[in-house]
N, C-alpha and C positions, 0 to 999 in steps of 0.2 A: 492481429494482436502481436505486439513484441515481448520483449523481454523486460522491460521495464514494468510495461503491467501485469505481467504474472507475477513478476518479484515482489511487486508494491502488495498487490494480491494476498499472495501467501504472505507476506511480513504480516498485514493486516488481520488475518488469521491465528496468526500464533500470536501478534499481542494480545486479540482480545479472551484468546484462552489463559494465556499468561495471568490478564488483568483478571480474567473469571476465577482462576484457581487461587490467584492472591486474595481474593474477596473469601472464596471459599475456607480457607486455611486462616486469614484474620493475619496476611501479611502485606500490611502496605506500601513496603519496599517492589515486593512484586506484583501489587499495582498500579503502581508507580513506570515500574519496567513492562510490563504491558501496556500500557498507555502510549508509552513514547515510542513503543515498537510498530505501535497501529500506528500514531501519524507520520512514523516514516513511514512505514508502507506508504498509505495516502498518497502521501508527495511523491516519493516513486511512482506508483500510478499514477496518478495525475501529470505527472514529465512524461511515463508511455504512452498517455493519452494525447497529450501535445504532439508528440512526434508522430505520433500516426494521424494525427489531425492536417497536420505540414504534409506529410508525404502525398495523404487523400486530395488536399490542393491542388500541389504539386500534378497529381495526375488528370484532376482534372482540367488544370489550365492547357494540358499537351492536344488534349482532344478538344 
């Protein structure tokens, strides 16, 4: 696991509290900003995921 997919991870977490508590409070500003906080996350993960995807290649092809 790197860094990019815990980052993605945890962003994905707080937006979707973000979005949860905007829902809860009847502010759709914030969720709004939760929303867009989860799918960075996402794509952050999803980039960690790629790279460690290359790297497990990568070691495979040495052996």
């Amino acid at each position: 696991m790197n860094k990019d997919q815990v980052k993605g991870a945890v962003k994905e977490a707080v937006g979707n509290v973000q979005q949860k508590a905007g829902a809860v409070t009847g502010s759709t500003s914030q969720q709004i900003k939760g929303a867009a906080k989860q799918a960075e996350g996402n794509v952050q993960k999803n980039y960690g995921n790629a790279k460690e995807a290359v790297k497990n290649a990568n070691k495979a092809d040495k052996y």
